[in-house]
DOBA-797742 format. One record per residue (C-alpha): residue number from 1; residue in three letters; x, y, z. Coordinates in steps of 0.02 Angstrom, whole numbers, plus 50000, padded with zeros to 5 digits. Each point is the difference from the previous one (the first is absolute). Layout:
+-----+------+-------+-------+-------+
! seq ! type !    xx !    yy !    zz !
+-----+------+-------+-------+-------+
! NUM !  ALA !     X !     Y !     Z !
...
+-----+------+-------+-------+-------+
//
This chain:
+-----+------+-------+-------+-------+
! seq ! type !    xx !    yy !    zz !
+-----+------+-------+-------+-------+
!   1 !  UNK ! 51187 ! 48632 ! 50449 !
!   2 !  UNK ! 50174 ! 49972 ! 50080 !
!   3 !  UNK ! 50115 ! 50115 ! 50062 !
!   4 !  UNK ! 50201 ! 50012 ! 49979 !
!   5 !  UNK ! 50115 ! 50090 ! 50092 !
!   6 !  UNK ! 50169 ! 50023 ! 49951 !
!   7 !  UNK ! 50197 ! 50105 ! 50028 !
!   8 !  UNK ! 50123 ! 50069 ! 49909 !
!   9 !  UNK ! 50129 ! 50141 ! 50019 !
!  10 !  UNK ! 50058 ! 50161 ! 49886 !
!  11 !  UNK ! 50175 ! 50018 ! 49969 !
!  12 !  UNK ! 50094 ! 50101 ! 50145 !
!  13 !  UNK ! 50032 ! 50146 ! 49831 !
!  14 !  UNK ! 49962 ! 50189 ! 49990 !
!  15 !  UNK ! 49824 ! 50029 ! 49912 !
!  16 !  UNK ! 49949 ! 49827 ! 50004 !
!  17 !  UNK ! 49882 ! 50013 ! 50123 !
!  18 !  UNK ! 49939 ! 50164 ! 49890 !
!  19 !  UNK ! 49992 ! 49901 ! 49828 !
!  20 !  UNK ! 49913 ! 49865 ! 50086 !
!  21 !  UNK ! 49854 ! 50096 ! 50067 !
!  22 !  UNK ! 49993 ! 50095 ! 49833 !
!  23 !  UNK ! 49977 ! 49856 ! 49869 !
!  24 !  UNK ! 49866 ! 49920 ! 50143 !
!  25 !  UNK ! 49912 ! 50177 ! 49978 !
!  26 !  UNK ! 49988 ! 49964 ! 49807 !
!  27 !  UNK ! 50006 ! 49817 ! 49965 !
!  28 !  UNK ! 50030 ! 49933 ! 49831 !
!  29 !  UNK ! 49791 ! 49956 ! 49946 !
!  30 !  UNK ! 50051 ! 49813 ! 49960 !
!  31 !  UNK ! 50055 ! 49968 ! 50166 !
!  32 !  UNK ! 49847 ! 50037 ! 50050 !
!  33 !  UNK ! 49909 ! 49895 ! 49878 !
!  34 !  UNK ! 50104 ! 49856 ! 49996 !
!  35 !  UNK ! 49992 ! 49987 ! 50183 !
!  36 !  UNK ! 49812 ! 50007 ! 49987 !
!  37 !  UNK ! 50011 ! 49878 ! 49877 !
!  38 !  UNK ! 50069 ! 49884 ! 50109 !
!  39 !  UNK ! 49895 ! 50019 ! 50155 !
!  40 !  UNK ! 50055 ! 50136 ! 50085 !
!  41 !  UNK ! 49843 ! 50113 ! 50059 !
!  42 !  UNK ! 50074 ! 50092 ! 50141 !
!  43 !  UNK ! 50214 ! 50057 ! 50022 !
!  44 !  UNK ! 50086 ! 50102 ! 50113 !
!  45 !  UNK ! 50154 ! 50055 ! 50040 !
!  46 !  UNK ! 50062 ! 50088 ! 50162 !
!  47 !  UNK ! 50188 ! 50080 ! 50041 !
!  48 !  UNK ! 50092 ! 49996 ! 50142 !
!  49 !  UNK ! 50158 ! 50080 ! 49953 !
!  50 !  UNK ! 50088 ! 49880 ! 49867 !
!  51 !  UNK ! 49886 ! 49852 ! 50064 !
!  52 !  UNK ! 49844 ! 49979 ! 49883 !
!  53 !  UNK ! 49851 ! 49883 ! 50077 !
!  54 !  UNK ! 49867 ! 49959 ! 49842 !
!  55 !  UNK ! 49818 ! 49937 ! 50057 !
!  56 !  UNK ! 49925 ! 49922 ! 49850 !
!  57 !  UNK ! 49815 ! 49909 ! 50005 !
!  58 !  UNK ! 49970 ! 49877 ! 49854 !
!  59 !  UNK ! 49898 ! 49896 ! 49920 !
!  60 !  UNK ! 49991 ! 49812 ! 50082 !
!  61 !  UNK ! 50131 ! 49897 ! 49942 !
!  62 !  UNK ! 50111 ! 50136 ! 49960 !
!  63 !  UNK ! 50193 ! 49963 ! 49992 !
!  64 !  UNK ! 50121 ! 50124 ! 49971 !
!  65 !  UNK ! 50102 ! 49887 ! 49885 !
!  66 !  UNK ! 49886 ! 49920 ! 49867 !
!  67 !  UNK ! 49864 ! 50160 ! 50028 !
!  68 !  UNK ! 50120 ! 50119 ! 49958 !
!  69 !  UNK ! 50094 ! 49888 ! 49844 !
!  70 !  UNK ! 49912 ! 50090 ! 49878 !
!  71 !  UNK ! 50025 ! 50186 ! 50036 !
!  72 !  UNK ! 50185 ! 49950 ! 50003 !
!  73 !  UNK ! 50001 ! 49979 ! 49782 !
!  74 !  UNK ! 49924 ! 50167 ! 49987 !
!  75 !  UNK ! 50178 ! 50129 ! 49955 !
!  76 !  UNK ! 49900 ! 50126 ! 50092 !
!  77 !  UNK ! 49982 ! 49916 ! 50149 !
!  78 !  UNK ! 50170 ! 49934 ! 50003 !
!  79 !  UNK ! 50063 ! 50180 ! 49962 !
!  80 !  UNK ! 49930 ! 50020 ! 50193 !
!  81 !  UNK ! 50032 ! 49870 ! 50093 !
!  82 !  UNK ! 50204 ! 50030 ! 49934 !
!  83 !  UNK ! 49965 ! 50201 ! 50051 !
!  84 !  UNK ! 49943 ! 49944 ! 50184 !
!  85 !  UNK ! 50117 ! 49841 ! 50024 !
!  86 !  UNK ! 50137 ! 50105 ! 49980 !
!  87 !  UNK ! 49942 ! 50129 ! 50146 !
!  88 !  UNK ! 49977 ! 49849 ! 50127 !
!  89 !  UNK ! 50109 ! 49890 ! 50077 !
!  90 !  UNK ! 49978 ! 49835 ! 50106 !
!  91 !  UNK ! 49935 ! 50006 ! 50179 !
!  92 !  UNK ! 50135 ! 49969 ! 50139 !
!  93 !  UNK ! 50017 ! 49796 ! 50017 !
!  94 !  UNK ! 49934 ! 49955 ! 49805 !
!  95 !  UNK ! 50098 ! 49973 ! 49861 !
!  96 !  UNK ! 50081 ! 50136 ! 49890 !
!  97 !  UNK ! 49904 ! 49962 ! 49878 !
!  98 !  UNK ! 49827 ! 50018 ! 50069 !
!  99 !  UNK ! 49883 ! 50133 ! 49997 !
! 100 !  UNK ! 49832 ! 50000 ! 50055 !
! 101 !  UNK ! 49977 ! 49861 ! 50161 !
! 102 !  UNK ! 49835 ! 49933 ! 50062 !
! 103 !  UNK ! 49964 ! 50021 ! 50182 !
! 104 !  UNK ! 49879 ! 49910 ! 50109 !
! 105 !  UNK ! 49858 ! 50052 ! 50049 !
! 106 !  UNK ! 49981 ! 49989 ! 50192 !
! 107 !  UNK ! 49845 ! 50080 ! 50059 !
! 108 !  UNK ! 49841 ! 50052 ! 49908 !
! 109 !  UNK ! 49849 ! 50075 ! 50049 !
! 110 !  UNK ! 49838 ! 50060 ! 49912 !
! 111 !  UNK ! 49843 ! 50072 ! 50067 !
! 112 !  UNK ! 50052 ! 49988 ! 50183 !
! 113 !  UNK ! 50064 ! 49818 ! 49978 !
! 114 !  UNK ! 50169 ! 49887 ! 49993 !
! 115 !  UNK ! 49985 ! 49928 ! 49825 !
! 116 !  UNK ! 50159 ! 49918 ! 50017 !
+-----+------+-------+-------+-------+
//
């Protein structure tokens, strides 16, 4: 199992925040299975005001990129990843064009113990 961390922000709009937490509420089903699919077995997604930190834990040898390729061709799928690109924006410091950033993981501990 490994364990991903990553940032991104919701637009500074009325009701974004709103529609954001709504369609989370009520995913579509096939982003739920396509991210199965590809390894995801744990996701979650926490708010701090218009920053968004997601916690995912995956299969080993799980990459974002090539993982996630196929869910991409599915119109569905697509159909939300366009509805939720649009609420987000880049973090301060990345490009424009960015939405979801890694971050680093800089201290773990399990069962009373520095894993890290």
């Amino acid at each position: 199992m490994q364990r991903i961390a990553m940032t991104v922000m919701l637009k500074d709009k009325p009701g974004i925040i709103e529609e954001y937490d709504r369609i989370h509420a009520d995913p579509y089903p096939v982003v739920l299975e396509k991210g199965h699919q590809a390894g995801i077995r744990r996701l979650f997604i926490y708010r701090l005001r218009r920053q968004l930190f997601m916690f995912i834990e995956t299969d080993d040898g799980f990459d974002i990129e090539t993982s996630m390729a196929e869910a991409l061709t599915d119109p569905e799928f697509m159909e939300w990843d366009k509805l939720t690109w649009e609420m987000q924006e880049a973090v301060p410091g990345e490009p424009e064009d960015t939405r979801w950033v890694p971050m680093t993981e800089v201290h773990a501990v399990e069962n009373g113990k520095l894993i890290l």
